[in-house]
C-alpha positions as a Markdown table, in Angstrom:
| # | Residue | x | y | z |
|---|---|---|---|---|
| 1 | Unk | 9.1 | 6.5 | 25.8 |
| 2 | Unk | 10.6 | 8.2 | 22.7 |
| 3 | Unk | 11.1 | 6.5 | 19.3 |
| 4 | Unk | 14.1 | 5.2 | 17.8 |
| 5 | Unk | 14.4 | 4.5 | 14.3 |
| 6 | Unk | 15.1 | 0.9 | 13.1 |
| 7 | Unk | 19.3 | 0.1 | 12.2 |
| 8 | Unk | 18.1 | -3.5 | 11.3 |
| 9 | Unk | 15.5 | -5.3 | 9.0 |
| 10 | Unk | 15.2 | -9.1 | 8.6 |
| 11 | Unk | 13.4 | -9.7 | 6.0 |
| 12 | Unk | 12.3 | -13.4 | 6.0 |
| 13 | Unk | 11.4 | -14.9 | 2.8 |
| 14 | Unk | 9.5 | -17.8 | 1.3 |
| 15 | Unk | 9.1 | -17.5 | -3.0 |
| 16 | Unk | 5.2 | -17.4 | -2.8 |
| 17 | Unk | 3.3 | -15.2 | -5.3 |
| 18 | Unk | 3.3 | -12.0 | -3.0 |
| 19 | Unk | 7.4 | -12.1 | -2.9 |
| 20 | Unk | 7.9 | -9.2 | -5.4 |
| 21 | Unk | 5.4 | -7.2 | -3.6 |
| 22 | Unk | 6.7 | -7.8 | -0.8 |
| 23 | Unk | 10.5 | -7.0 | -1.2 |
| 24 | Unk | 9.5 | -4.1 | -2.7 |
| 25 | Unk | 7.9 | -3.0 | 0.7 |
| 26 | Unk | 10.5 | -4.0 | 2.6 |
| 27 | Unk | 13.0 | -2.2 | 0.7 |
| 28 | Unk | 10.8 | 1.0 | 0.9 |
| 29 | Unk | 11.1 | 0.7 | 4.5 |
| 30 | Unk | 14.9 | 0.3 | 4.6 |
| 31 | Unk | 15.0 | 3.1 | 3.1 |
| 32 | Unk | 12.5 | 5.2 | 4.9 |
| 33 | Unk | 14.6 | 4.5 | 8.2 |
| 34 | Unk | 18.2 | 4.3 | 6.7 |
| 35 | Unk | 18.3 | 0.9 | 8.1 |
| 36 | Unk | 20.4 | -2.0 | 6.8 |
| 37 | Unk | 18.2 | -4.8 | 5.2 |
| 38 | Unk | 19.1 | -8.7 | 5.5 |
| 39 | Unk | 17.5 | -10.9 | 3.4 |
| 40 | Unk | 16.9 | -14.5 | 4.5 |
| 41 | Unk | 15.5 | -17.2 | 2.6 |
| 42 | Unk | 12.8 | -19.9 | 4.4 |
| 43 | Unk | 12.8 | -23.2 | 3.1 |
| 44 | Unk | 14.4 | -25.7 | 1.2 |
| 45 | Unk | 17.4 | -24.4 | -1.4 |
| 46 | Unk | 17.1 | -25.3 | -4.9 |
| 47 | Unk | 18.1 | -24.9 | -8.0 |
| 48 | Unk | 14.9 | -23.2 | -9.6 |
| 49 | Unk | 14.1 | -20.7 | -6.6 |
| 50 | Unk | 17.6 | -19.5 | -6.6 |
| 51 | Unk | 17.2 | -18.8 | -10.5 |
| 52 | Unk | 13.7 | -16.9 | -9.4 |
| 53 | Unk | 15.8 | -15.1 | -7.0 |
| 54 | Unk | 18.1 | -13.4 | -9.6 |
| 55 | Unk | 14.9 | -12.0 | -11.5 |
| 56 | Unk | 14.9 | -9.2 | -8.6 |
């Protein structure tokens, strides 16, 4: 079976202490296989975790 690279990443998302890490990774890999990346947030929307959101 040969490899295909990745066109897609969903990157699901919770705002837990590991986020930054994390969306730092997954943006490495987006970019390691030219592949579109789609955030999506897990949880309940608020005001305060949409404010953390705009520190990235």
């Amino acid at each position: 079976m040969a490899f295909s690279s990745f066109k897609k990443l969903l990157f699901g998302f919770a705002f837990s202490p590991s986020l930054r890490a994390n969306v730092f990774e997954v943006t490495r890999l987006a970019s390691f296989f030219n592949a579109e990346l789609i955030f999506v947030h897990v949880g309940e929307k608020t005001t305060r975790k949409k404010l953390n959101l705009k520190l990235f």
